[in-house]
Each structure stands twice: as structure tokens, then as C-alpha cells.
N, C-alpha and C positions, 0 to 999 in steps of 0.2 A: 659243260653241264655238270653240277654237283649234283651225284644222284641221293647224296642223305638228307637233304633238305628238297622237298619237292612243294616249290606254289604255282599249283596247276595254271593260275590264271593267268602268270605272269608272263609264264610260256604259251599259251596261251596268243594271250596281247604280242606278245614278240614275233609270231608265226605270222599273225595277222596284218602285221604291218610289215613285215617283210615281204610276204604274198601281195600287198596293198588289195586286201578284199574292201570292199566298200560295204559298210554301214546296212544298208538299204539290203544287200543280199543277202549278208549272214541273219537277220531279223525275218527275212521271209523264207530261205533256210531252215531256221530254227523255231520259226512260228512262234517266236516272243519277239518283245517290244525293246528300244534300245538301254532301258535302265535296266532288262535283266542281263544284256549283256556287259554293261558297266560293272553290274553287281559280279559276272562271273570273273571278270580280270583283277575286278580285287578279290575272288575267293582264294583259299588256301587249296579246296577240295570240292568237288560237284559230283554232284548223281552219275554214276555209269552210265544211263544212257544219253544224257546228256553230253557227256564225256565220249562217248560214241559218235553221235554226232558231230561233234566236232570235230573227231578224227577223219571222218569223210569229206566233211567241207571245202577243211584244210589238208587232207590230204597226207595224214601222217599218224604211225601207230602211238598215240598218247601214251598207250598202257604199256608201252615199250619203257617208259620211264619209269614205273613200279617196278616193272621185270626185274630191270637193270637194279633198280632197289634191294629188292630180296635175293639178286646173287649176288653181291657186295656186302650185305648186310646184315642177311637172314644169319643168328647165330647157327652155326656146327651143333649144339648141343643139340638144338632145340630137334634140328631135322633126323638128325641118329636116332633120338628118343622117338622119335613116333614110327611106329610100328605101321610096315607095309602089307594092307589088306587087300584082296583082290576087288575088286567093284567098281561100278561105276563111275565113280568120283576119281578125277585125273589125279595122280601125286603131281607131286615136286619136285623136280628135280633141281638138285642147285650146280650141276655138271657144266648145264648149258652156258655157254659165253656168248655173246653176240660180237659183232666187230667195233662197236661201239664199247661194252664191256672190256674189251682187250684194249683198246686206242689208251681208254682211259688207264688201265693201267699201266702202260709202258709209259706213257704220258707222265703217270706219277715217278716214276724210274728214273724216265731220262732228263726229270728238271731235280731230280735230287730231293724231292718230295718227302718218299718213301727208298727204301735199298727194298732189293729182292728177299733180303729177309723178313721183311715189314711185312710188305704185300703176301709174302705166306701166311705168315701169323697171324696178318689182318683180315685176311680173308680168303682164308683155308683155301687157296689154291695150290694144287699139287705141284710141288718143285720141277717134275720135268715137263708140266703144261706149260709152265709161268718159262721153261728156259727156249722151249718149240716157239712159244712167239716171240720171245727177241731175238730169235736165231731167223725167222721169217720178216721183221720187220724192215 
């Protein structure tokens, strides 16, 4: 999975025919008709809660794919620059790795993609995080 380009729909479509959900359930599911679900496999992007629903259908965290987005992607600058206030409103953290997040970068490493210098550079991961997981993998 290329987490810098994301068409929600495509994945999506992909999910859905791997599961072989039929037609008929995800429409009464989703309490829409089959041309909005046509329309969704070609969208780029969909409503959150639609997007939500989907992930229950099918059975899988969709917004794990953004996540995976903004810790790969999300500039360094931007996240330093904003100032940590107490409140309500969860931060950011761009710490977090998932195991998918890791796969993909050793994945990049070990086809010769990117060198571990890359993958620092590329995406401000700490040198002896990036060295823990290839000593684990």
C-alpha cells in the first residue's frame, strides 16, 4: 500500500471483493442504492461517516490509512511549530508507528528503495528507532 496517494474507493472496491460481500448487503448496510455505491469506488474521498461505516461492514480500520499518512508525511516543521496547549482537543503525535508503518519501511530498506539514511531524512525517524526495528525484524 502507497500511503502518499490515498483513493479511498479503490481500496475500497479491493476489500470488497476480496471479502466477496455481495451487492445486495452492503446497499441495505449502508441504506443507499447501488449507483451510490459505484460512485464511492470511484471517489478519491468520502464523508467520515460514511467512511465509518464502511469500516465496520468490512471490517477494517480505513482511517488507519490517513494515520499511516501523517506519520510518514506530516512535515517535522509543521508539528514542532505548534505549540502544546492543555485541552481538550487530542494532539498529534507523530511518535507513533504502527506495524504496518514499520513493514513499510524496512520494506523500503530491504528492496534498496530508500538506504537508512533516506528513511531518516525522509521521515524524521529517530536513527536508533529505524536501527530497533531492523535488529527485530
Amino acid at each position: 500500500m502507497l500511503y502518499k496517494v490515498i483513493h479511498i474507493g479503490k481500496v475500497i472496491k479491493e476489500l470488497v471483493d476480496q471479502k466477496e460481500i455481495a451487492m445486495t448487503r452492503i446497499c441495505n448496510f449502508l441504506s443507499k442504492d447501488e449507483d451510490f455505491v459505484n460512485n464511492v469506488y470511484e471517489s478519491k474521498s468520502i464523508d467520515t461517516d460514511i467512511l465509518l461505516r464502511w469500516s465496520k461492514l468490512l471490517e477494517y480500520d480505513f482511517f488507519r490509512l490517513y494515520s499511516s499518512h501523517l506519520i510518514l508525511y506530516a512535515p517535522p516543521s509543521a508539528v514542532n511549530k505548534t505549540k502544546q496547549k492543555s485541552g481538550n482537543t487530542p494532539q498529534f503525535r507523530k511518535n507513533i508507528y504502527t506495524q504496518e508503518i514499520k513493514n513499510f519501511i524496512i520494506k523500503k530498506i530491504d528492496t534498496g528503495e530508500m538506504t537508512q539514511a533516506d528513511v531518516i531524512k525522509e521521515y524524521s525517524i529517530p536513527k536508533s528507532t529505524l536501527h530497533r526495528w531492523l535488529q527485530k525484524k
